[in-house]
C-alpha positions in Angstrom: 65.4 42.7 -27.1 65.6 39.2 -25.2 63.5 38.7 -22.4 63.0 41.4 -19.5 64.2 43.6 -21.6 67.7 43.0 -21.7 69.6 43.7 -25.3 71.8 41.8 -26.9 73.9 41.9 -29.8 76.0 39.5 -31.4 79.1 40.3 -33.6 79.7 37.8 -36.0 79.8 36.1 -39.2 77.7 33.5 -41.2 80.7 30.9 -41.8 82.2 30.9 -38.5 81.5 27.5 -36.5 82.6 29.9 -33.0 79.8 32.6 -33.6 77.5 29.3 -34.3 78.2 28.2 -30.9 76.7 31.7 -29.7 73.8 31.6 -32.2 73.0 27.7 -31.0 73.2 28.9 -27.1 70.5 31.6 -28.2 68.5 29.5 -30.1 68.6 26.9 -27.1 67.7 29.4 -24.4 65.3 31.0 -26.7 66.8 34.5 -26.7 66.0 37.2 -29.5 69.1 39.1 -30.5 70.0 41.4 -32.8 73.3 39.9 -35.7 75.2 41.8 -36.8 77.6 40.3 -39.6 81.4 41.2 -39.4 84.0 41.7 -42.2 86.6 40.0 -40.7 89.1 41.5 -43.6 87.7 45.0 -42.7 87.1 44.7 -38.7 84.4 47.4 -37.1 85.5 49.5 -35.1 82.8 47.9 -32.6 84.1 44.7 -32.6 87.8 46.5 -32.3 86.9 48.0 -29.0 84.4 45.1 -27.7 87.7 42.9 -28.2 90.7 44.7 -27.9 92.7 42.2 -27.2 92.2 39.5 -29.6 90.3 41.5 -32.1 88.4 38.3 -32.9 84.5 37.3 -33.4 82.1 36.5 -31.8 81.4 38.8 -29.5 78.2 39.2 -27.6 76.9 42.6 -26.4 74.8 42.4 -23.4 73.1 45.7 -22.6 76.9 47.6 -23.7 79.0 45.3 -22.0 80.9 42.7 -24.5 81.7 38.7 -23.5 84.2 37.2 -25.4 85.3 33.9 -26.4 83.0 31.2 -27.9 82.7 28.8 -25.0 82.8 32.2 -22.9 79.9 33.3 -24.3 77.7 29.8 -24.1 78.2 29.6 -20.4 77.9 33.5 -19.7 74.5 33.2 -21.7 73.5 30.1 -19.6 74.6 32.2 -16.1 72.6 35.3 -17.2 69.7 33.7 -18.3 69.6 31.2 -15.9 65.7 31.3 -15.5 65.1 31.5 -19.2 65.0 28.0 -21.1 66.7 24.5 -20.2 70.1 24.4 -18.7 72.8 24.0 -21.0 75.3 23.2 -18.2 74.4 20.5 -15.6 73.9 21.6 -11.6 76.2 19.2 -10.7 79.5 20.4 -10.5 81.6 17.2 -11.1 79.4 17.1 -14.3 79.9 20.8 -14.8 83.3 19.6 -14.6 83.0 16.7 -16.9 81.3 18.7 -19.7 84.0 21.6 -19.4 86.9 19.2 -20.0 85.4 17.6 -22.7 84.5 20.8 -24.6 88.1 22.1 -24.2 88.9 18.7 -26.0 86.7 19.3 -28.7 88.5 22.8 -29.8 91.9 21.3 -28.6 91.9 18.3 -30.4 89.2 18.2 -33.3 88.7 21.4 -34.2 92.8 22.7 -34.1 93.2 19.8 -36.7 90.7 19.9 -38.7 91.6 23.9 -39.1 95.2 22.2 -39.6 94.2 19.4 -42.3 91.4 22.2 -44.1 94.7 24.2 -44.6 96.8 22.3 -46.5 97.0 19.3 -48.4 100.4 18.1 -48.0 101.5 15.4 -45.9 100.8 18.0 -42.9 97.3 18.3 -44.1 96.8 14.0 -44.1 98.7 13.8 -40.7 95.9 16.5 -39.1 93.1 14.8 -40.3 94.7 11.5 -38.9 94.6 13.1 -35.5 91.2 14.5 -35.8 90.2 10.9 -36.3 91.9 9.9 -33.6 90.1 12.7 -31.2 86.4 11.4 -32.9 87.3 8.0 -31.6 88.2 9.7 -27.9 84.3 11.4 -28.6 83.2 8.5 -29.1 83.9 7.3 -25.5 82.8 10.7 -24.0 79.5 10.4 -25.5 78.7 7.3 -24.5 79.7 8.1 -20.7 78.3 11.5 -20.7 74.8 10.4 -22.2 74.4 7.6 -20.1 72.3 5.8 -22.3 70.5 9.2 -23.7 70.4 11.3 -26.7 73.0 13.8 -26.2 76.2 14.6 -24.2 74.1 16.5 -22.2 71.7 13.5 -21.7 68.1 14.4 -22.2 68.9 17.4 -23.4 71.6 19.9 -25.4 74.4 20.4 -23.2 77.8 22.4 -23.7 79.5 19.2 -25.4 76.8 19.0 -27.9 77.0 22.7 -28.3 80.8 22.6 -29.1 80.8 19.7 -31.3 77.4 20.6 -33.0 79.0 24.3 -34.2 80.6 21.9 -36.3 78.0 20.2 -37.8 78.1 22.4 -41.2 81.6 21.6 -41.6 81.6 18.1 -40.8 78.8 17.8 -43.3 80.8 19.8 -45.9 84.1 17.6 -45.5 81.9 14.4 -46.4 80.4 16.1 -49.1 83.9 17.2 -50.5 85.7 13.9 -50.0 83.2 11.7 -49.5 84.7 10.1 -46.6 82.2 10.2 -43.1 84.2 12.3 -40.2 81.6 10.3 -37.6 81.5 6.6 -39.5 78.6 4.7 -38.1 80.9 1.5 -38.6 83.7 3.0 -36.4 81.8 5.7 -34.1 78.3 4.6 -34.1 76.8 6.4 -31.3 78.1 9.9 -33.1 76.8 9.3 -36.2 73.7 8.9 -34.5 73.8 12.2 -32.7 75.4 13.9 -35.6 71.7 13.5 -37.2 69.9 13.9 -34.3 71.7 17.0 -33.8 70.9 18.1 -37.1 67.4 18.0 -36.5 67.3 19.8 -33.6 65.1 23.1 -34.3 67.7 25.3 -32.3 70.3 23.7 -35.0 68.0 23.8 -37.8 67.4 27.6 -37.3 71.4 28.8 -37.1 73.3 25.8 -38.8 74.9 27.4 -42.3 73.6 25.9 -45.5 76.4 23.0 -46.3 76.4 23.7 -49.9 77.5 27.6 -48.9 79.8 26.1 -46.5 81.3 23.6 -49.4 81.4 26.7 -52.0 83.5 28.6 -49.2 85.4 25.6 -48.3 86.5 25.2 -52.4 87.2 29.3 -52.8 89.7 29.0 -49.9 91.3 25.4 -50.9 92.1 27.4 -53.8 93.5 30.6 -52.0 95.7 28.4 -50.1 96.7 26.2 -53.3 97.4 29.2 -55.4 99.4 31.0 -52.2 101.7 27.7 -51.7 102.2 27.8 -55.9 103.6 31.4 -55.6 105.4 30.6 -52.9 107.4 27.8 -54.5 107.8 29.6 -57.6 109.9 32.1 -55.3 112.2 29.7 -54.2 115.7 29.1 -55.5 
């Protein structure tokens, strides 16, 4: 049960960086919930009719009634629980503005390639990861105007930036360890690689971040799923 009573469940699974954005929202508020972990091979038939439409995790059940959508979810659970724990968005709304725009860029532009680049590793694969660069760069920028000065995008404190980006952190940490190149370089992007580790020490981030070495185990088994798939499929072709 989270505070007054209210109960909330959260329909998810260990690896995903989206449910992580729920779990970190949680932790940030500090919200008790139940987890409930998802076979995303073998779909519930809870999550199938608390997302009927894209059938997709996470989910969050608030006293029956499901939110959906990652980012959804952050700001519903900010809005509901407006009186519990800091703000994640600001009061302001050009900032709320500001912090909406620039979380949108983090799944448009980072997050689509890096999904695009952890895919493959043809020339498609290289090209993704170029752009994600590119979009860490753009980051870069945000941060510095966002923080003015401070530790986070949300200055003092987490905000909905950090809370995008940050879902991340496992992953990020799991690509350096796999190819031993540094997604937030503190020669290029100095003022991420900073927050990437003060991020990481967050206790909120500490408490639902996965372990990177699970994340660079799963990252491997699926490198070879897609390696082995793209094999079979050129042994079909004429």
């Amino acid at each position: 049960m989270a505070e007054g009573g209210d109960e909330l469940k959260l329909l998810g699974s260990w690896s995903s960086p989206f449910v992580t954005r729920a779990k970190l929202a949680l932790a940030i508020k500090g919200l008790s919930y139940e987890n409930v972990d998802e076979d995303v091979h073998n779909k519930s038939d809870l999550l199938l009719g608390s997302n009927p439409v894209h059938k997709k995790i996470p989910v969050l059940i608030h006293n029956g009634v499901p939110v959906c959508e990652s980012m959804i979810i952050v700001q519903y659970i900010d809005e509901a629980f407006a009186g519990t724990g800091p703000p994640i968005l600001p009061a302001d709304p050009h900032e709320r503005a500001v912090a909406r725009f620039w979380a949108a860029y983090v799944d448009d532009k980072l997050v689509s390639q890096w999904t695009n680049s952890s895919r493959s590793k043809s020339k498609a694969g290289a090209e993704a990861m170029t752009e994600m660069l590119v979009a860490v760069e753009a980051l870069e920028g945000a941060l510095r105007e966002c923080s003015k000065g401070k530790g986070f995008f949300g200055g003092d404190g987490v905000g909905l930036v950090d809370i995008a980006l940050g879902s991340m952190h496992s992953w990020l940490m799991a690509i350096e360890a796999m190819s031993g190149a540094k997604v937030f370089d503190p020669a290029r992007t100095p003022l991420l690689a900073a927050w990437m580790e003060r991020f990481g020490s967050l206790d909120a981030a500490r408490a639902v971040l996965p372990d990177v070495g699970r994340v660079v185990e799963l990252a491997k088994i699926r490198h070879g799923q897609a390696a082995a798939a793209s094999t079979s499929n050129n042994n079909g072709l004429m």
